[in-house]
Structure formats: C-alpha cells, structure tokens
C-alpha positions as CSV (number, residue, x, y, z in Angstrom):
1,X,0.0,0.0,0.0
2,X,3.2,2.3,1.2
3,X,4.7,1.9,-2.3
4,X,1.4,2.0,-4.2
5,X,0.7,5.6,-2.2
6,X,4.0,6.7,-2.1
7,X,3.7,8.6,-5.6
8,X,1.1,10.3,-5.0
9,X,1.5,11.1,-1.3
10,X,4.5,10.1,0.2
11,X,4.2,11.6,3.8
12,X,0.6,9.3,4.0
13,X,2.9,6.4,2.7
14,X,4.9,7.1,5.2
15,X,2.5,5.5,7.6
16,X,2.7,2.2,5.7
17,X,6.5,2.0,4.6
18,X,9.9,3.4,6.1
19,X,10.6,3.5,2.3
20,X,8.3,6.2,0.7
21,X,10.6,8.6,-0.1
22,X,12.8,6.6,-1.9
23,X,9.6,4.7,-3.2
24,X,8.5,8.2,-4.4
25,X,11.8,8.8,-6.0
26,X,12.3,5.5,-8.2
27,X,8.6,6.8,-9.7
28,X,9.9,9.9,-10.7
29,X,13.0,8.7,-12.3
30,X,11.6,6.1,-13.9
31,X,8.9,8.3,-15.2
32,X,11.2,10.4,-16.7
33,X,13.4,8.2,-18.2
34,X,10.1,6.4,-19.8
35,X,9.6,9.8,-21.1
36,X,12.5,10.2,-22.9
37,X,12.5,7.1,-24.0
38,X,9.1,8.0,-25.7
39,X,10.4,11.1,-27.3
40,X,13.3,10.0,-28.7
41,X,12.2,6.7,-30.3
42,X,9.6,8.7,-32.2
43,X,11.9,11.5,-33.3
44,X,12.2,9.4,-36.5
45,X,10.8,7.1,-39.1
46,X,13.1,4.7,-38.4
47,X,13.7,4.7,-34.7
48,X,9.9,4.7,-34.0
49,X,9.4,1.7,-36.3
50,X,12.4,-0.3,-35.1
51,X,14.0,1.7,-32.2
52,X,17.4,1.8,-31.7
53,X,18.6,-1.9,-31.4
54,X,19.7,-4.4,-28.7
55,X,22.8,-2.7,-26.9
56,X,21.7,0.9,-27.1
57,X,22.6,2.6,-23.9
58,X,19.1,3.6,-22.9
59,X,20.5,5.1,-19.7
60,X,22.0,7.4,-21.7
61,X,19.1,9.2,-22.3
62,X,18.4,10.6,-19.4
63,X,21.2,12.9,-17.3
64,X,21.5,11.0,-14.2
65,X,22.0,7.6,-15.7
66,X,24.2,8.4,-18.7
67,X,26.9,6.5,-18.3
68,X,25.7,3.9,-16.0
69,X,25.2,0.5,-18.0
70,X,21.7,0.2,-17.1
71,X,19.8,-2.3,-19.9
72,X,16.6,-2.2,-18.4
73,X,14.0,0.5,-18.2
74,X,11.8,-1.5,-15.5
75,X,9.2,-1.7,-18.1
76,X,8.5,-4.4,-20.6
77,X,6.6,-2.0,-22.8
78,X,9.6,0.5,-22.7
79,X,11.9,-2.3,-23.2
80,X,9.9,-3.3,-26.3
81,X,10.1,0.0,-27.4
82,X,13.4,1.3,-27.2
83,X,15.1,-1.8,-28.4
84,X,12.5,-3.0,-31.3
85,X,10.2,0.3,-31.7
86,X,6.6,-0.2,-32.3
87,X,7.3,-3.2,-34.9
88,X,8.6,-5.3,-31.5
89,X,5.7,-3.9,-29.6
90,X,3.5,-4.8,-31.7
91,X,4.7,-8.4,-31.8
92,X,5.2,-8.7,-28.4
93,X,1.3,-7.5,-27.9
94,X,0.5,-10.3,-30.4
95,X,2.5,-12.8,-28.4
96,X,0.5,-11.8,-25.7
97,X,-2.6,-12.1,-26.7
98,X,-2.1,-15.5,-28.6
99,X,-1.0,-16.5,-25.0
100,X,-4.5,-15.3,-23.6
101,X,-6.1,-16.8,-26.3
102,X,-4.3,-20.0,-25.2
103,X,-4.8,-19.9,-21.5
104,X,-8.2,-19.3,-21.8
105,X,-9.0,-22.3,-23.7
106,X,-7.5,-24.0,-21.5
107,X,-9.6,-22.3,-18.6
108,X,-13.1,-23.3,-21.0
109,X,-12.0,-27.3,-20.7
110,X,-10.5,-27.5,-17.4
111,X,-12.7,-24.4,-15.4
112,X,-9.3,-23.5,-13.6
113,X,-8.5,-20.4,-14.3
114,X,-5.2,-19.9,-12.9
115,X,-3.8,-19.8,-15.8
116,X,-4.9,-16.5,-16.5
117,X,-5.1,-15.4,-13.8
118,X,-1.1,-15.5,-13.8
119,X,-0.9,-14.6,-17.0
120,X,-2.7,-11.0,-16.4
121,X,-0.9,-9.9,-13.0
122,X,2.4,-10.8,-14.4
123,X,2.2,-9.0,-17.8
124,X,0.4,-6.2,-15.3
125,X,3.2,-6.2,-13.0
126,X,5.7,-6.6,-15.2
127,X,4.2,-3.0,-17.1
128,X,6.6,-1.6,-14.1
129,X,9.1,-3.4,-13.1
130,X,11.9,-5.6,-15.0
131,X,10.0,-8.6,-14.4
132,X,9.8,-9.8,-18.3
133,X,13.8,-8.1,-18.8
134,X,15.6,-10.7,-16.2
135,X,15.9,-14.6,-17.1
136,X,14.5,-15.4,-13.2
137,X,11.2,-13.7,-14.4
138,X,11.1,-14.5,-18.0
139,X,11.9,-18.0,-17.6
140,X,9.9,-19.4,-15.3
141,X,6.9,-17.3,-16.0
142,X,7.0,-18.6,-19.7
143,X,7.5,-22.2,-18.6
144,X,4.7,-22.2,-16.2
145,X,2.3,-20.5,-18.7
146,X,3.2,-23.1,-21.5
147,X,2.5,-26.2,-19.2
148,X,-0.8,-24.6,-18.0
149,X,-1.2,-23.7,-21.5
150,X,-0.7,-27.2,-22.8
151,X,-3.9,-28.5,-21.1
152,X,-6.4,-26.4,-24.1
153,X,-6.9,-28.1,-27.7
154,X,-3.9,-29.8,-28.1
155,X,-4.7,-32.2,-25.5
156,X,-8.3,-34.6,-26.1
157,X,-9.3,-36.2,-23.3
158,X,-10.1,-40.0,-23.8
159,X,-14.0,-40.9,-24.8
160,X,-13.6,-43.9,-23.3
161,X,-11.4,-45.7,-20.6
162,X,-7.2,-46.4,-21.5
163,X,-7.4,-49.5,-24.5
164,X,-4.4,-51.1,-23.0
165,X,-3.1,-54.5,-24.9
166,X,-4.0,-57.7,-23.8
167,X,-2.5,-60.8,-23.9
168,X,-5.3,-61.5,-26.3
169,X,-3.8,-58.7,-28.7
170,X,-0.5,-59.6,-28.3
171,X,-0.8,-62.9,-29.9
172,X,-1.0,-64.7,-26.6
C-alpha cells in the first residue's frame, strides 16, 4: 500500500512503509526516463518503427544515468520499445494475446483459471518493473504458462477408458 501511495502522497505512505521517499523517487526517475525514452524513439521514421537496437545505452538518455550500464527500463513496454520500436511492440502484444487466447482455452475445458489469472498480474506487474527483462522472471513465467497452457486443444481427453493391450492382442 506504502509503495502504491507513495507517488502520490509520500508523507501518507509514510504511515505504511519506512521506504516512501525513496519509493517516491524510483517513480519519478523512472517516469522520466520512460519519457525520454518516448520522445526519442519517435523523433524518426526509423527509430519509432524499429527503435534503436539491442545494446543501445538507454540510460543514456536521461542525465543521471548516462553512463551507468543500465539495460533495463523497469518496463516491458519500454523495453519493447526502445530496443524493437513499435514493430517489437507490436509483436510482443500479439505474443501476448495469442498466450491469452491459449490460457483461456484452456480455462473453458479444465474451469481452472489460474492460468490466467497468472498470465494478467504478471504482464500487469511486469508493465513496471523488469520482471519480463531478467531470465529469473522470464523463464519461469513462460514455462509455467506453457505447461498450463498445454492442457487447451492440443490435448483430447479419452471418450472412453485407457485400450491397454491384452495378452489377447498380443498374440498370446
């Protein structure tokens, strides 16, 4: 709640967290560095379609983290879009949603809708933090949707009980 609040009021997040100041503060840098971000991908043609590549300093954007090797902008939108422009974040939306598609029907034949459930507060949290941008996140996320994923269509369930061989089919 402290973190949540902290943005908007950080002396009433105060009464939740010890850390609202410096809750407040990560919100404003990373705002700002999400706003340059913005603006200078769509300064061109080419950079808005296809941004400006895998190993572009993004940190160098912004004044207080030029320099610093920072490859992550806390955001998987932002990540999308400063390394792949709109092209990546439009595939990466598409992967998304072909992922929902799958998770939900696999909600429709099993009625557990974890699945999704996971699916939607990850991609929500990971909106701002670098959940999707680090290989503990990424990995395991995308591993756990697939195997949730892999009870919808391309798994029947048997009509009828397991037509194990009998001695009688075996020649016996």
């Amino acid at each position: 709640v402290g973190r949540a609040l902290a943005p908007l009021d950080s002396e009433r997040a105060a009464n939740y967290t010890s850390y609202s100041e410096m809750d407040a503060g990560t919100t404003v840098w990373r705002t700002i560095w999400w706003a340059a971000i913005w603006q200078s991908v769509n300064q061109s043609r080419r950079t808005s379609l296809f941004g400006f590549g895998y190993g572009y300093p993004l940190g160098d954007l912004v004044p207080y983290l030029e320099g610093e090797f920072i490859q992550t902008p806390h955001s998987v939108f932002f990540y999308a879009l400063g390394y792949t422009g709109w092209i990546g974040v439009l595939l990466l939306a598409l992967f998304q949603v072909e992922l929902a598609r799958l998770l939900w029907q696999a909600y429709r034949r099993t009625g557990q809708p974890t699945g999704i459930i996971l699916w939607a507060s990850v991609l929500a949290f990971a909106l701002f933090t670098p959940f999707f941008e680090v290989p503990q996140g990424a990995i395991p996320f995308y591993l756990i949707i697939g195997c949730v994923a892999g009870t919808s269509p391309f798994r029947q369930r048997p009509t009828q009980g397991l037509n194990l061989p009998t001695t009688k089919n075996l020649g016996g």
